[in-house]
C-alpha positions in Angstrom: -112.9 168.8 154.9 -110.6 168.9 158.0 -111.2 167.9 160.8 -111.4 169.8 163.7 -112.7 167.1 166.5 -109.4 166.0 166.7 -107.4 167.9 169.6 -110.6 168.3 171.6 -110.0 164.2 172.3 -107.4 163.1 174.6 -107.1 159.0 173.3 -104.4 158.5 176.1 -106.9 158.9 178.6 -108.2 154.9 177.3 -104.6 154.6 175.9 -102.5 154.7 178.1 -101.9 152.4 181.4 -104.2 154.4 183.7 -106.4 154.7 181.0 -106.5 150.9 180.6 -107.1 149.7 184.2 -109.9 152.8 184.1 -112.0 150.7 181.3 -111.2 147.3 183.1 -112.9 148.9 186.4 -115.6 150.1 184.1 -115.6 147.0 182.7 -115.6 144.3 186.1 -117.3 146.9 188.3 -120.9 147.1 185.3 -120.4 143.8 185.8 -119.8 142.8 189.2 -123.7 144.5 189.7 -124.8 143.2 186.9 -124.5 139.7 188.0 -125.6 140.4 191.2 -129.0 142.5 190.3 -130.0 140.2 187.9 -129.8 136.9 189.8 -126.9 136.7 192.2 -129.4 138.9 195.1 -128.4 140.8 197.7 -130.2 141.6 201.3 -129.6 143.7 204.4 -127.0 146.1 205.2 -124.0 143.9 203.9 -125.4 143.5 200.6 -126.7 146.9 200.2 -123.6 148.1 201.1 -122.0 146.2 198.5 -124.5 147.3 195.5 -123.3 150.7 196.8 -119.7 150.5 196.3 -119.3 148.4 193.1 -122.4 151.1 191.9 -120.6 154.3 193.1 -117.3 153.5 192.4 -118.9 152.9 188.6 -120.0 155.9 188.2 -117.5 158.3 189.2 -114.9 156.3 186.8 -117.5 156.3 184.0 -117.1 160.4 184.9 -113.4 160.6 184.8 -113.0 158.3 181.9 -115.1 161.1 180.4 -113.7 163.8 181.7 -109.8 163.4 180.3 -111.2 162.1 176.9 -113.1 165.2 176.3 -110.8 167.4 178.6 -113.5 168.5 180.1 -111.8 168.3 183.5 -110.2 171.4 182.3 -113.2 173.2 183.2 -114.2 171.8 186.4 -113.0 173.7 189.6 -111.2 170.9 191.2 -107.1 169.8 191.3 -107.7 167.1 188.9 -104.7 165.0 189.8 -105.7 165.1 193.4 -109.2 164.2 192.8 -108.2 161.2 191.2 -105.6 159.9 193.1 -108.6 160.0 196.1 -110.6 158.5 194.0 -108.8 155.5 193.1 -107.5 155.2 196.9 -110.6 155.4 198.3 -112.0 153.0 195.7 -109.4 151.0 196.6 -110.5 150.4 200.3 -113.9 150.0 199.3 -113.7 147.4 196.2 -111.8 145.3 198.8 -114.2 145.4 201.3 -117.1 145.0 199.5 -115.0 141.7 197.6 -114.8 140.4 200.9 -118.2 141.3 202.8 -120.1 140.0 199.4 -118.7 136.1 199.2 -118.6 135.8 203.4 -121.9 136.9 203.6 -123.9 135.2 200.4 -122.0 132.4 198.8 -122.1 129.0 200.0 -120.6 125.9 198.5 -123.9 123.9 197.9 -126.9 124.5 196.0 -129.6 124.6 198.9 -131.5 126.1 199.5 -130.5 129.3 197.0 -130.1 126.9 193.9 -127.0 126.3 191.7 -128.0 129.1 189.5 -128.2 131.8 191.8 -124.9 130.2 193.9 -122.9 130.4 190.6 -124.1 134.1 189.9 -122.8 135.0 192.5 -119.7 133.0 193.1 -118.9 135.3 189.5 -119.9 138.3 191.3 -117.2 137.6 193.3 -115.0 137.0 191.3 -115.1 140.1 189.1 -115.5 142.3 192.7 -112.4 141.0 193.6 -110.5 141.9 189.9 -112.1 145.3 190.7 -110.5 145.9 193.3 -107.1 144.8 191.9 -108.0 147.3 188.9 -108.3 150.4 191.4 -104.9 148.9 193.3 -103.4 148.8 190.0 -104.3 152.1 189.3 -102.8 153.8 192.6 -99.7 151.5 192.0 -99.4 153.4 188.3 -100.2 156.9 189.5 -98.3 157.3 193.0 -95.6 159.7 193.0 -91.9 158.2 192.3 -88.6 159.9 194.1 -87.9 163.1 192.6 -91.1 163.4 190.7 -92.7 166.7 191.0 -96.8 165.4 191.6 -100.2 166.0 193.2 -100.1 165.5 197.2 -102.7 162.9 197.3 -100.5 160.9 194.8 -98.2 160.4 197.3 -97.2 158.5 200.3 -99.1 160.8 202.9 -101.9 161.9 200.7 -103.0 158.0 200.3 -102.1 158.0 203.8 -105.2 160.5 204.6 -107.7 158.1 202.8 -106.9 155.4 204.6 -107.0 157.2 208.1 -110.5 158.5 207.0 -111.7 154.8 206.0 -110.2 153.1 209.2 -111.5 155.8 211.2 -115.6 155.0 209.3 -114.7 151.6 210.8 -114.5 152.9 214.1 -117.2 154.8 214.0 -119.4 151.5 212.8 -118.1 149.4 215.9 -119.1 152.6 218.0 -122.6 152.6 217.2 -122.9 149.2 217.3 -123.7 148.7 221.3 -119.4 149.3 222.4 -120.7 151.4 225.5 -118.5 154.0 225.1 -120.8 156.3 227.1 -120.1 154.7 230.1 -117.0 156.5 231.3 -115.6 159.8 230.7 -112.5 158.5 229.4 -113.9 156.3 226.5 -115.7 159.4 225.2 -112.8 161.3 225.3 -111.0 158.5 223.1 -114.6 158.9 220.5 -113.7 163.0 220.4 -110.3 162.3 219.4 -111.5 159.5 216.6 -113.8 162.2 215.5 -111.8 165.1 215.4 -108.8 163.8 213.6 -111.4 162.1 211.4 -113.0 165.6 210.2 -109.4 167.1 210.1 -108.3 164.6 208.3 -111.4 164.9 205.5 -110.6 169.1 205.7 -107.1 168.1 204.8 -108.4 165.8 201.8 -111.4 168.7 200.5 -108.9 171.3 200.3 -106.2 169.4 198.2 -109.0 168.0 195.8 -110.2 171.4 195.3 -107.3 173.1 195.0 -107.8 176.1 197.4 -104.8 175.2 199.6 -103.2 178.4 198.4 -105.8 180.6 199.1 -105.4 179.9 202.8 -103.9 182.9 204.7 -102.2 180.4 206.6 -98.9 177.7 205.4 -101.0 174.8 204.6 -98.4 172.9 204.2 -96.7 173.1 208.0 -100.4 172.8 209.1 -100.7 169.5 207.6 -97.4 168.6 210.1 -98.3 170.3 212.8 -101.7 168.6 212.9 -100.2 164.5 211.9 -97.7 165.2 214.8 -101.1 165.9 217.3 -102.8 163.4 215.7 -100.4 161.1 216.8 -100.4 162.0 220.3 -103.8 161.9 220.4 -104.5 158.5 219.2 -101.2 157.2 221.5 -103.8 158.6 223.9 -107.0 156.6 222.7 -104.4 153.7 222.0 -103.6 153.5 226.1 -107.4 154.7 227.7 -109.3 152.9 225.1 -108.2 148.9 226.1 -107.6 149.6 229.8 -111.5 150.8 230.0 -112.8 148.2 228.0 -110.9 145.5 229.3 -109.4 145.9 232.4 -110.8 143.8 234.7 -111.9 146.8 236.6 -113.4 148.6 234.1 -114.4 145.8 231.8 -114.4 142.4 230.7 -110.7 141.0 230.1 -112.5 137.8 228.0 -115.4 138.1 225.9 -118.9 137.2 228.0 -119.8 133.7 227.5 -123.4 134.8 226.9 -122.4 137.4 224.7 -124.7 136.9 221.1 -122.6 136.9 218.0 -123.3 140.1 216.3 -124.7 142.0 219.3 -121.6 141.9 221.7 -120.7 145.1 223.4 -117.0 143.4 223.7 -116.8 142.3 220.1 -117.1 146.0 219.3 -114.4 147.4 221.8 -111.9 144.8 220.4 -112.7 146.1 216.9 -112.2 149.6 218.2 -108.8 148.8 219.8 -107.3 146.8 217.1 -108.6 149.6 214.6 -107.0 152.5 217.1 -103.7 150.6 216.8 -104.3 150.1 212.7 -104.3 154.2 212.7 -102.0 155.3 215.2 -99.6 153.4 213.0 -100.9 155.4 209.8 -100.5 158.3 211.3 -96.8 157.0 212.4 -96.4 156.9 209.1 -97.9 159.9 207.4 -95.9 161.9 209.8 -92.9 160.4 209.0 -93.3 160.6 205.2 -94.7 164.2 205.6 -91.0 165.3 206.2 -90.3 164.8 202.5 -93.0 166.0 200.5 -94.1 169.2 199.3 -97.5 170.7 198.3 -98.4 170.9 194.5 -102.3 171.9 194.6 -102.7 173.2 190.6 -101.6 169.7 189.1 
């Protein structure tokens, strides 16, 4: 009897490169909370955190693994190649995060008082969180678009670009609610509407190219996209200049961190996490303006 199974299975999809470092993050990231849910342990926000991401991240590879070996993805109302090249940014940012948060926060060099067992659970937790995260880099190293190559716009340079503005600017948001005070003058709040308007323009930016319905816009995506990196930029220049001289001008603020200040629950620890992280995307948006002269839009692929 012949088979007819056949071309409904796409074998380069756990073939080929991609497909490879797609069944290692499968592999380290089942793992990785494995090890950690069955002895290593995990507790407050950090930890939870953690479980999160290396759970998450899992899941929607299991999908896409699934997805381009049954072609299914075909069917789904999404630009595939743009969904994925998110994905395995964003997965990025957070497998390295987590890889880092995870062994600063719950591994220790001697057995007391956890035990050895539970210290080497998850000292290999670690490990595999941090070969995660070098699967998902691997992945966006394989699948970024090359000079001349006609690709999805979150494969390239300023579509990775947006994932990391959108992650740096979560950061920001985190030190914000964590006592920074930025309700005390007029101009600090001014500096939290630009982090939060370039942050939801920025996630617009990313919806519409995963789903594909840039070219249903009655409006040139495309020079949007510029025109709004080119005022993102000058707004965060702005945040970049109000943001340190309110927080630590002597006149405003505290030049020095407070002596009495308790680790953890500083209002200054925050504002310098805010500044340095303002800097971290002006710079990205530097970048992504610069990069968005030489790209164009591809939002079927």
């Amino acid at each position: 009897m012949e088979s007819t199974g056949g071309p409904y299975l796409n074998t380069a999809a756990v073939t080929s490169p991609v497909g490879i470092a797609r069944l290692l993050q499968m592999t380290f990231g089942c793992t990785t909370f494995s090890l950690v849910a069955h002895q290593g342990g995990f507790s407050a926000a950090y930890g939870t955190f953690c479980m999160f991401v290396w759970t998450f991240c899992f899941a929607i590879t299991v999908f896409i693994i699934a997805c381009e070996f049954t072609h299914l993805h075909s069917c789904l109302s999404l630009s595939w190649g743009n969904f994925t090249a998110a994905f395995a940014m964003l997965a990025t940012l957070m497998s390295i995060t987590a890889a880092v948060i995870y062994p600063l926060y719950f591994v220790q060099v001697g057995c007391y008082p956890i035990g050895c067992e539970v210290r080497d659970f998850r000292i290999a937790a670690s490990v595999f969180a941090g070969l995660l995260f070098v699967t998902y880099a691997t992945e966006v190293f394989l699948t970024r678009a090359k000079p001349g190559q006609v690709t999805s716009y979150m494969a390239t340079v300023s579509g990775l670009l947006k994932i990391v503005q959108a992650f740096v600017a979560c950061i920001i948001f985190g030190a914000l609610v964590n006592d920074s005070q930025y309700g005390k003058y007029v101009a600090t709040q001014w500096c939290v509407a630009v982090y939060s308007f370039c942050f939801v323009v920025t996630v617009v930016v990313v919806a519409f190219s995963v789903t594909g319905k840039t070219a249903l816009l009655w409006f040139p995506f495309e020079r949007s996209v510029v025109i709004y990196t080119f005022g993102a930029v000058l707004l965060y220049t702005s945040a970049a200049v109000i943001w340190p001289v309110f927080c630590f001008d002597s006149k405003y603020g505290s030049p020095r961190r407070p002596g009495l200040c308790a680790k953890g629950k500083c209002p200054w620890d925050s504002q310098l996490v805010i500044a340095i992280f303002t800097y971290v995307n002006l710079l990205l948006y530097v970048l992504d303006l610069a990069y968005s002269q030489r790209i164009r839009f591809v939002s079927h692929i």
